[in-house]
C-alpha positions as CSV (number, residue, x, y, z in Angstrom):
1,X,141.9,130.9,40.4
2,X,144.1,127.8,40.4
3,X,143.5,126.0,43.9
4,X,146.6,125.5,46.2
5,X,148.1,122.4,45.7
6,X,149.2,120.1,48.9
7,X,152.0,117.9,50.1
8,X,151.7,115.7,52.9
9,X,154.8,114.9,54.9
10,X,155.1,112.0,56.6
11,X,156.8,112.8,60.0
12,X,157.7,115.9,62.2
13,X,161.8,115.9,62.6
14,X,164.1,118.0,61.2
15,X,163.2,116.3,57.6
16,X,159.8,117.1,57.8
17,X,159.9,120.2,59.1
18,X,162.6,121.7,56.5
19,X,160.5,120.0,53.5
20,X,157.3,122.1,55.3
21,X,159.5,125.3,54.5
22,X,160.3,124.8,51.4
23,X,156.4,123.9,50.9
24,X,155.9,127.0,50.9
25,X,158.2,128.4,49.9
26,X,157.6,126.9,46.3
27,X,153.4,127.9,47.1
28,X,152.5,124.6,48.0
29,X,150.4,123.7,51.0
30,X,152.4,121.2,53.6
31,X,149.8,119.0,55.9
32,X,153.0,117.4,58.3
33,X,152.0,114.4,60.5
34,X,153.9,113.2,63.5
35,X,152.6,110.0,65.3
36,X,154.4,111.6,68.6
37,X,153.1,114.6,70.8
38,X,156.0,116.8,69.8
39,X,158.2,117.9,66.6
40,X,162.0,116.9,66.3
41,X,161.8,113.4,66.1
42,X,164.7,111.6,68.2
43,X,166.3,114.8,69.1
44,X,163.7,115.3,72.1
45,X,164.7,113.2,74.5
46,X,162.6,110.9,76.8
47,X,163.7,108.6,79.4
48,X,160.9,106.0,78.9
49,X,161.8,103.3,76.3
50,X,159.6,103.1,73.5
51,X,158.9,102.2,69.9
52,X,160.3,105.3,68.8
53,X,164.3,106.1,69.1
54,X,165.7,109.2,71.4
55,X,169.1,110.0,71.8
56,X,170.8,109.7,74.8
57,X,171.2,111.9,77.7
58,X,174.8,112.8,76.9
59,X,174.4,112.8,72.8
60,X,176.2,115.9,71.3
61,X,175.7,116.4,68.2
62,X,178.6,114.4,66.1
63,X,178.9,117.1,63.0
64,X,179.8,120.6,63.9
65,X,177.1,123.3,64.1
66,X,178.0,125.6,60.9
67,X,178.4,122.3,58.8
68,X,175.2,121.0,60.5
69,X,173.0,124.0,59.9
70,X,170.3,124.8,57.6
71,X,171.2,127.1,54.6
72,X,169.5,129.9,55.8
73,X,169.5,129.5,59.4
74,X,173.1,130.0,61.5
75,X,173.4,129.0,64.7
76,X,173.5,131.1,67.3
77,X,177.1,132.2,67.6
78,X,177.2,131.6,71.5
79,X,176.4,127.9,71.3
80,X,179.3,125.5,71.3
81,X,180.2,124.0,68.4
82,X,179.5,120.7,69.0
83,X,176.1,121.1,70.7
84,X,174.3,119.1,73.2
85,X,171.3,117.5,71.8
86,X,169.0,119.8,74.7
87,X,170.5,123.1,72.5
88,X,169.9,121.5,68.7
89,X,166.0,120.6,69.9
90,X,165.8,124.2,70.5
91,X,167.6,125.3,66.9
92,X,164.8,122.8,65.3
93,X,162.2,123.9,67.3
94,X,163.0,127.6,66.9
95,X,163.8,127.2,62.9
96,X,160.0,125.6,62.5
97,X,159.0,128.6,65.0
98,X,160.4,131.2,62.8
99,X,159.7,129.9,59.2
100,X,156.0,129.8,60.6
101,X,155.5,126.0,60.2
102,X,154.3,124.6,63.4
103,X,150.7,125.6,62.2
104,X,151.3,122.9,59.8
105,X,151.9,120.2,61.7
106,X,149.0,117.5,63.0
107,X,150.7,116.1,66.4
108,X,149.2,113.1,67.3
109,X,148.4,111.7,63.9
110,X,149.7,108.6,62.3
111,X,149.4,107.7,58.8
112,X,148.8,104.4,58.2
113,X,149.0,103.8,54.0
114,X,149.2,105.5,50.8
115,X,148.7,104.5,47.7
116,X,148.1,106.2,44.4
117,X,144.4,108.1,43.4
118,X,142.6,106.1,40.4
119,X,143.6,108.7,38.3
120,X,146.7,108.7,38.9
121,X,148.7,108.6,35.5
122,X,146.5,111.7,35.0
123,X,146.5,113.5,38.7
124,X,149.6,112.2,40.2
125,X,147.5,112.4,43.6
126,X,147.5,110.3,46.4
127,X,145.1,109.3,48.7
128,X,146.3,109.2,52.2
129,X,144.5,107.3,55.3
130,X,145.6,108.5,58.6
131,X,144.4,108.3,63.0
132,X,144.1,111.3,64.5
133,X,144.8,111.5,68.3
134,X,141.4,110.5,69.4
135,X,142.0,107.1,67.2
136,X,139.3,108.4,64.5
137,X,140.4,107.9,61.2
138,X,140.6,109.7,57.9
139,X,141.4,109.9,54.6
140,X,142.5,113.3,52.3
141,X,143.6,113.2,48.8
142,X,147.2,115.2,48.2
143,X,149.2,116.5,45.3
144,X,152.6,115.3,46.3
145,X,154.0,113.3,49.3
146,X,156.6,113.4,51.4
147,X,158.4,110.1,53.5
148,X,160.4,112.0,56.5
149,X,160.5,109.5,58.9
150,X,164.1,108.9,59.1
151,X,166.0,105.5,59.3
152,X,166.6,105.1,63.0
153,X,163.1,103.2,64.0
154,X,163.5,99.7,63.5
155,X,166.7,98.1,65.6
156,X,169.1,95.8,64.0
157,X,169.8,92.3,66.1
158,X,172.6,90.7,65.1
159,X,171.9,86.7,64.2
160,X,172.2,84.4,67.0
161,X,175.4,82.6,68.0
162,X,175.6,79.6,69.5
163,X,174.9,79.3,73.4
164,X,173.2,82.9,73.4
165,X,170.0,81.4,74.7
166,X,171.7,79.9,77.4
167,X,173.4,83.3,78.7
168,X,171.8,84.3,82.0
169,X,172.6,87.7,81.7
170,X,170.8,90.5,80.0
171,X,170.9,91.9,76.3
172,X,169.9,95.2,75.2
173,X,170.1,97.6,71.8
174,X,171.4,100.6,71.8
175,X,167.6,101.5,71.1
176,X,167.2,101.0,74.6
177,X,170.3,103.2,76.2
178,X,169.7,106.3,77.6
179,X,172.3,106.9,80.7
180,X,174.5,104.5,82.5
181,X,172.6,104.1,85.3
182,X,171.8,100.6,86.3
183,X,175.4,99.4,84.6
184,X,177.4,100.5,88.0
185,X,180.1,97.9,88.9
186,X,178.8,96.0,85.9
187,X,180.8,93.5,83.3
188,X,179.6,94.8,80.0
189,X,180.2,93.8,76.3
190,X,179.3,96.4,74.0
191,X,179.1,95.1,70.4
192,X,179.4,97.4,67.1
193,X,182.2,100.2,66.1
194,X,179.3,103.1,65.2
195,X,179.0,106.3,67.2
196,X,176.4,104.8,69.2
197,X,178.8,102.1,70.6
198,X,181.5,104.8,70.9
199,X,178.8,106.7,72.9
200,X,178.2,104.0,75.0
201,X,181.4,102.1,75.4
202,X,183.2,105.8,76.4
203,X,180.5,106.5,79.1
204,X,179.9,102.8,80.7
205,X,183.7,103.0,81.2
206,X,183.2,105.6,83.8
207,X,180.9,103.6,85.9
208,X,181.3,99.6,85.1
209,X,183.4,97.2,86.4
210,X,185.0,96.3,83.1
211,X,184.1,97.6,79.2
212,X,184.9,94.8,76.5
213,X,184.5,96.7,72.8
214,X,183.6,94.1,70.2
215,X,184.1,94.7,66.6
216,X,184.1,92.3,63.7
217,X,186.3,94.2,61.8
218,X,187.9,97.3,63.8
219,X,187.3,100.9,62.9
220,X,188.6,104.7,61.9
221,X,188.3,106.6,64.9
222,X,188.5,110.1,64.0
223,X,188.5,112.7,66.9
224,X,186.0,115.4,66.6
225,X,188.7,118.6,67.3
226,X,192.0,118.8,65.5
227,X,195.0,119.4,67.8
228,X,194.3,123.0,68.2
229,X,190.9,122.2,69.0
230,X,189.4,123.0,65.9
231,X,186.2,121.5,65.1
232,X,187.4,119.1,62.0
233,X,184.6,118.4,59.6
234,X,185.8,122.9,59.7
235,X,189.1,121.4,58.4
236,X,188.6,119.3,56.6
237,X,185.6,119.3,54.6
238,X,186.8,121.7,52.5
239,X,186.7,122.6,48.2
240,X,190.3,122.1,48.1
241,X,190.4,118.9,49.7
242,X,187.4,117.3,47.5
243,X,189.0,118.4,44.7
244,X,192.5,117.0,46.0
245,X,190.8,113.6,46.1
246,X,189.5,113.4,42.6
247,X,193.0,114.0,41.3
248,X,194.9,112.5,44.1
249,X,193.2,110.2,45.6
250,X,195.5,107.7,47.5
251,X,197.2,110.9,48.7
252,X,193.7,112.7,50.1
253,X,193.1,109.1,52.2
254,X,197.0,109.1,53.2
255,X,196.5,112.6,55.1
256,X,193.2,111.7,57.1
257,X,194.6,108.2,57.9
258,X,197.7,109.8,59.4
259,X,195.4,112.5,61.0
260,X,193.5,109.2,62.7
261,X,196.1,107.6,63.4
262,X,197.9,110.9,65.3
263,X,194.9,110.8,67.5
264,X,195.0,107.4,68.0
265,X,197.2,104.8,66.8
266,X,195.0,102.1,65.5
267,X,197.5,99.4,65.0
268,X,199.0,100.1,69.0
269,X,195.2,100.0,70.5
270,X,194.4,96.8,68.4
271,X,191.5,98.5,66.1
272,X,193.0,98.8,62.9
273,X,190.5,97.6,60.2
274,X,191.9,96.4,56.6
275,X,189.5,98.7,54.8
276,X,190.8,102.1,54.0
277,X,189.6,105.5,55.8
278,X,186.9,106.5,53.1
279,X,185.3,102.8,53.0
280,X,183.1,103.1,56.1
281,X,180.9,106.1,57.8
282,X,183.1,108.1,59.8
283,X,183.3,106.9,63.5
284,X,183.8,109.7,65.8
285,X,185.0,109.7,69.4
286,X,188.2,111.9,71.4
287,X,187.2,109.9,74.7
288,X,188.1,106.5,73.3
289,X,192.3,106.5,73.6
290,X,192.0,107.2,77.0
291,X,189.6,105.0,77.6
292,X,191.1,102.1,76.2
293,X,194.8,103.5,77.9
294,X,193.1,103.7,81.3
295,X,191.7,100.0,80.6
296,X,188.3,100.9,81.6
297,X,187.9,99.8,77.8
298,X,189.2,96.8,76.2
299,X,188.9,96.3,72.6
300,X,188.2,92.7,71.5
301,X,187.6,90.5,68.2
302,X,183.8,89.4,67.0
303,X,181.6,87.0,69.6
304,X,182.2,83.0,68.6
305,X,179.7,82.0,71.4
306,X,178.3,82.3,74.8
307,X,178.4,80.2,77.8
308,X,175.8,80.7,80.8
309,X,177.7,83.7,82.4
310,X,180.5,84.2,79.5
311,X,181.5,85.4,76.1
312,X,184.1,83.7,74.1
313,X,185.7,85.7,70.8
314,X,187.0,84.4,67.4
315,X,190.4,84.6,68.8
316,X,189.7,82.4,71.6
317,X,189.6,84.9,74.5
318,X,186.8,84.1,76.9
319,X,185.4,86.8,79.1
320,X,183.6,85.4,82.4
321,X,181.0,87.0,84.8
322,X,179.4,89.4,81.9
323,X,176.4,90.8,83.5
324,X,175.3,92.5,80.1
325,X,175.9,92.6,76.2
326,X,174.6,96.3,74.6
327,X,173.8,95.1,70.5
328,X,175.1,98.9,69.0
329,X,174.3,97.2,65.7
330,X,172.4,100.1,64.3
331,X,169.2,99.7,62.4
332,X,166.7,98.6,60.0
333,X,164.3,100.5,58.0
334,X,160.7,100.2,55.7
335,X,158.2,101.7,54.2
336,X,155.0,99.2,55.6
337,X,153.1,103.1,54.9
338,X,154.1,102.8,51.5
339,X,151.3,101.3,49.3
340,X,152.1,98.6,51.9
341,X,155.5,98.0,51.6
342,X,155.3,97.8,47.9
343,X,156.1,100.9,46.4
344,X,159.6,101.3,48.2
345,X,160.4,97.5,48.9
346,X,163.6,97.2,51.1
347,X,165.6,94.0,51.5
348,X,168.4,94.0,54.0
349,X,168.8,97.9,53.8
350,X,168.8,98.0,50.5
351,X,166.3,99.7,48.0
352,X,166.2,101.8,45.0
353,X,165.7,105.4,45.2
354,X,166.8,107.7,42.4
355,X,168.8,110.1,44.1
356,X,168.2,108.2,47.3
357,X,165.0,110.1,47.3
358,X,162.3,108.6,44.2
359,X,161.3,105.5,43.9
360,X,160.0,103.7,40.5
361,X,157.3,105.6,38.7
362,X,156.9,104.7,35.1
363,X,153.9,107.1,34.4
364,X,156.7,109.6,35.3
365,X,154.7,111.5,37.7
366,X,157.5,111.5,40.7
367,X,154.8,113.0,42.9
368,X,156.1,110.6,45.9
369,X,160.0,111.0,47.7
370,X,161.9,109.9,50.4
371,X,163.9,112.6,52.4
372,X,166.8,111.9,54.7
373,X,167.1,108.4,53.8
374,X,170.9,108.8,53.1
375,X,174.1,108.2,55.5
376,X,176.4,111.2,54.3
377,X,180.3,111.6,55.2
378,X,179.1,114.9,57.1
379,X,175.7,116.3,58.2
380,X,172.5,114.6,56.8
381,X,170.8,118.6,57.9
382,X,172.1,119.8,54.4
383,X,171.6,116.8,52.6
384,X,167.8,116.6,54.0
385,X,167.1,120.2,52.7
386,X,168.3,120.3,49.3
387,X,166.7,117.3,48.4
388,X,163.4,118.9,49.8
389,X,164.4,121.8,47.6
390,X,164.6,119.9,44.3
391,X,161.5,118.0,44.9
392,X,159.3,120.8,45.1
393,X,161.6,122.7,42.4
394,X,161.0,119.6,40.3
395,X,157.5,119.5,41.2
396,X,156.8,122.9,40.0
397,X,158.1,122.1,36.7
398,X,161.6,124.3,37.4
399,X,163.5,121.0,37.3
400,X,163.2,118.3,34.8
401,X,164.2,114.9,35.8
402,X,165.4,112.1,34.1
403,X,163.3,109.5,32.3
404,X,161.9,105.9,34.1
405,X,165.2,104.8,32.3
406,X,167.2,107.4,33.1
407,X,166.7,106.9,36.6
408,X,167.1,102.8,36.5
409,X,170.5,103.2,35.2
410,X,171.3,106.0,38.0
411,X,170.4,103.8,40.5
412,X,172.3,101.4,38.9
413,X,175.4,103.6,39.2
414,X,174.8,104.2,42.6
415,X,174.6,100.6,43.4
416,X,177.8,100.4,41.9
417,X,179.5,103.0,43.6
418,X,178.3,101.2,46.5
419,X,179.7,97.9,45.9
420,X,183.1,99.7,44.8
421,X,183.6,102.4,48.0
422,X,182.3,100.8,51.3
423,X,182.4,98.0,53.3
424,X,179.9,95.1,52.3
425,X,177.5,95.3,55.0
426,X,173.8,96.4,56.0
427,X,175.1,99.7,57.3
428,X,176.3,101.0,54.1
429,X,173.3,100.6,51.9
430,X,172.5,104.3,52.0
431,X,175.7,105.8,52.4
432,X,176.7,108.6,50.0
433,X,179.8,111.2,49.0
434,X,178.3,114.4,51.0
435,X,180.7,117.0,49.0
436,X,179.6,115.2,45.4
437,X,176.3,114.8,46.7
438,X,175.4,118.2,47.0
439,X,176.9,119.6,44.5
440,X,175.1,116.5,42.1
441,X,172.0,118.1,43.4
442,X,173.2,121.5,43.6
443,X,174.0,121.3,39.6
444,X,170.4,120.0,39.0
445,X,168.8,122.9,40.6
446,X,171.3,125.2,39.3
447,X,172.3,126.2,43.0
448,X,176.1,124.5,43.4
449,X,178.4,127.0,44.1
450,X,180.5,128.2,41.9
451,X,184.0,129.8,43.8
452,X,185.8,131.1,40.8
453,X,182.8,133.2,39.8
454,X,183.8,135.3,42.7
455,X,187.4,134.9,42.2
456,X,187.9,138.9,41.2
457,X,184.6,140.4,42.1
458,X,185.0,139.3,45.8
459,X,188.0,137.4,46.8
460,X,187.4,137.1,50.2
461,X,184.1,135.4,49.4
462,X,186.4,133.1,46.9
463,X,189.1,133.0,49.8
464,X,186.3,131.3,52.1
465,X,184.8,128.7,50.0
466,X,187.8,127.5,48.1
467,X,189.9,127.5,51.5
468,X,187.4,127.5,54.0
469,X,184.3,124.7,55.2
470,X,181.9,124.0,52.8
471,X,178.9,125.2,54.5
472,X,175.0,124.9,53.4
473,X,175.0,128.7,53.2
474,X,177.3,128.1,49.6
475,X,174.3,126.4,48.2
476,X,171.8,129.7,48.6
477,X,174.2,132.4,47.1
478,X,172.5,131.4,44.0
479,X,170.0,129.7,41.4
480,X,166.1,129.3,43.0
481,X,165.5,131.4,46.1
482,X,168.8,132.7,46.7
483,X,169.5,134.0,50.3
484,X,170.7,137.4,50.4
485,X,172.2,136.7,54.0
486,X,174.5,133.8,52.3
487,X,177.6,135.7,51.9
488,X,177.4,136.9,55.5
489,X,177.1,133.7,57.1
490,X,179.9,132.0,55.0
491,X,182.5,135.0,56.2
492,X,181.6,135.1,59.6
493,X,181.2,131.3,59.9
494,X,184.5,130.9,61.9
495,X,183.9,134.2,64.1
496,X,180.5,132.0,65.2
497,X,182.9,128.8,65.8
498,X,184.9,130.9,67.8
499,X,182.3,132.9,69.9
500,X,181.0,129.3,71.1
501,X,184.1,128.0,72.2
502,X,185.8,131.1,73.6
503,X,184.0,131.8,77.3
504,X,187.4,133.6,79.0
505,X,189.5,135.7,78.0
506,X,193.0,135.3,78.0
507,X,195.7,138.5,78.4
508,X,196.9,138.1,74.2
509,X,193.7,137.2,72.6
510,X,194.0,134.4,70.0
511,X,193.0,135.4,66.6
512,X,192.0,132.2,64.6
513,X,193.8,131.8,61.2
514,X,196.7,134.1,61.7
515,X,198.9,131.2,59.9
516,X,195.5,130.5,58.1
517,X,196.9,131.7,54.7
518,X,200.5,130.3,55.0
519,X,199.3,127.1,56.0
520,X,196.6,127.4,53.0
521,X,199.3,128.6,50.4
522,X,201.2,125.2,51.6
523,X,198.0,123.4,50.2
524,X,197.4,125.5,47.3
525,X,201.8,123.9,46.2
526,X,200.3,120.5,47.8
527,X,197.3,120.2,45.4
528,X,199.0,121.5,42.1
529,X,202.1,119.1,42.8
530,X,199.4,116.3,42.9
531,X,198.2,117.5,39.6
532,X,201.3,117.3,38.4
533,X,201.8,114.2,39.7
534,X,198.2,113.5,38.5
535,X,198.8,114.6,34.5
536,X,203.3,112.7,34.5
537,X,201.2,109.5,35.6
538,X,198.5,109.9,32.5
539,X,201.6,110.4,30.3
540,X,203.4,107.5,31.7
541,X,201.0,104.8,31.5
């Protein structure tokens, strides 16, 4: 009898723990290890400040909870759609709970390098060396492994400008926030335009004296609900509108900027950034209009310099008496685990993954990946899971992957894509298309869905995933391990949405998409003018 072969994961969040799942799910054995006492990573929240990141005591999550969840896992229908970060711990705690994996997971046990076996153009194995909770340490040899530890560990400082060793007052990272308490009656200058800083910014300006929002180059804010309260990644991470910007795209990036700019007009509020909506990481906040319309928030241009008690800007505006400047200037990640750094070297954020996931192997073994190390435009949940899901479906032989050279000019591609789509900075090393994403991966396991196969044996089923959110559930209806529950979950993913925000009743119940199909038949005109449009322009020129 062939002996069970073993993956060991390298941390215990949502990563980690949906990799563990589909360990077995492919008959492999998953050994997880998490350097903390507890599973979920940065989603448990602790009030001390330590190495390791938490989200804040406020933090919802920022993608909605059908688009967020795992593909065969709903939410539950009574949690809000946007859910504080106490109720997603319990989904991730619960979805380990139920796809038995806790009993794989070593708390308390922190690897400290990998490296390849001696036979490893043979094997593929790797030896792993690792401290257990009592500080003894160890060392096991394993089939496959896993790198699950995220890219929020590591936080970003900005380089030093002139007179910042002279300021008296404090400086923090958003590392370091947790709740506004100590900034009371404060002066504060917040610096970055991610969600963090839109986290932080929107509640300091409750409590301190004075906000001042610094951003080198402004910012897309899109609101989380559409006007009717929707969530909108619901509305508008959708089939017809990822195909509407393949064909049309100037007029798919048209719509969403006049979307943001309806919810806040970016040149009024002093915000509006020269790049277009699709070249940065959506920024999402509904608090920051009236924030910045109360004045409890006051956008400003990048930092020139400091005095002892002051900050003056690029535009010459000087603030004085600043008691604090919060760095929101994200992060910085490695692999030191790695064969010690070497086998994923990163330089300024930027390394080279093949499918963000392998790194160079040119014995072809592909034995090793990284999960989650990707910055989608939607939930990194999904991403996360199907790229567990082709590892081990590649590592079972199912899946055959591209050559050593094959893979060099991928990455290649992607560096490309990079350079042409998003700003140029350290924050948009890792970002990636999360509708072409998934259905790159999707196609390569044989799993993307495929609407118009249902067009006549189940329209409604078409209905939804043409017209309707891509969800994760899309990506189980077929190809390896299917989910028989995958139908259900994509029909009744908007009866769920609704259930969590609807906690009275009103006397004439509101029945979400009554107009649905008017306003959709609009689109369906929209997109095949656009095609039109589209194939008279090919002709033309």
């Amino acid at each position: 009898m062939e002996k069970t072969k073993r993956c060991a994961i390298i941390g215990g969040s949502i990563s980690g723990l949906t990799s563990a799942k589909w360990a077995k799910e492919y008959g492999i054995e998953p050994v997880v290890f998490e350097a903390t006492a507890h599973i979920g990573g940065l989603w448990l929240y602790k009030e001390e400040d330590g190495d390791l990141p938490t989200v804040m005591k406020s933090t919802v999550i920022n993608s909605s909870k059908e688009c967020a969840a795992l593909s065969d896992y709903p939410p539950p229908a009574h949690s809000a759609p946007y859910m504080h970060h106490t109720k997603f711990y319990e989904y991730i705690v619960n979805y380990a709970k139920d796809n038995d994996v806790t009993q794989h997971v070593k708390l308390n046990h922190r690897v400290r390098n990998v490296h390849r076996a001696e036979d490893y153009k043979l094997s593929g194995q790797w030896n792993v060396e690792y401290t257990d909770g009592n500080g003894n340490e160890h060392h096991e040899v394993f089939d496959a492994v896993l790198s699950c530890v995220g890219h929020h560990t590591t936080p970003n400082w900005p380089r030093e400008w002139p007179g910042q060793g002279g300021f008296r007052g404090r400086f923090s990272h958003a590392h370091s926030y947790k709740k506004p308490s100590g900034f009371e009656d404060k002066v504060v200058v917040v610096v970055g335009a991610g969600n963090s800083a839109m986290d932080i910014i929107c509640e300091l300006g409750r409590v301190s004296k004075q906000v001042y929002w610094s951003t080198r180059r402004g910012a897309w804010i899109s609101p989380k609900c559409t006007d009717s309260g929707w969530p909108v990644d619901m509305a508008l991470q959708r089939r017809i509108f990822y195909h509407l910007s393949k064909v049309a795209p100037w007029l798919m990036e048209k719509y969403v900027r006049d979307k943001h700019n309806r919810h806040l007009d970016h040149e009024l509020y002093g915000i509006r950034p020269t790049h277009g909506v699709f070249n940065q990481h959506p920024t999402a906040s509904d608090e920051l209009p009236i924030r910045i319309a109360s004045g409890l928030v006051l956008p400003c241009a990048d930092i020139k310099s400091f005095g002892e008690r002051s900050v003056e800007f690029v535009d010459g505006k000087v603030v004085e008496d600043v008691d604090e400047v919060v760095f929101a200037t994200g992060y910085k990640f490695a692999f030191p685990f790695l064969e010690n750094g070497k086998l994923v070297p990163v330089v300024e954020n930027k390394c080279r993954l093949y499918k963000q996931m392998y790194p160079k192997d040119e014995d072809g073994k592909n034995t090793c990946a990284v999960i989650g190390l990707v910055q989608p435009l939607g939930s990194i949940l999904p991403v996360s899971e199907l790229q567990a899901r082709l590892f081990f479906d590649a590592f079972t032989g199912r899946t055959k992957l591209p050559t050593f050279e094959g893979m060099e000019r991928a990455n290649d591609e992607y560096q490309q894509f990079l350079l042409h789509n998003f700003v140029n900075s350290q924050r948009y090393t890792i970002e990636i298309d999360y509708m072409a994403y998934m259905n790159e991966i999707g196609d390569m396991l044989g799993c993307s869905p495929r609407p118009f196969d249902y067009c006549f044996s189940d329209p409604k089923l078409f209905y939804r995933m043409i017209f309707g959110a891509e969800l994760p559930y899309a990506f189980r209806l077929r190809g390896p391990h299917p989910w028989r529950g995958a139908r259900k979950a994509i029909l009744e993913a908007n009866k769920r949405v609704e259930m969590g925000i609807r906690k009275r009743a009103t006397a004439t119940p509101f029945v979400y998409g009554k107009d649905y199909g008017v306003y959709m038949l609009y689109m369906v005109v929209f997109l095949g003018l656009a095609l039109f449009a589209n194939f008279v322009v090919g002709l033309v020129f």
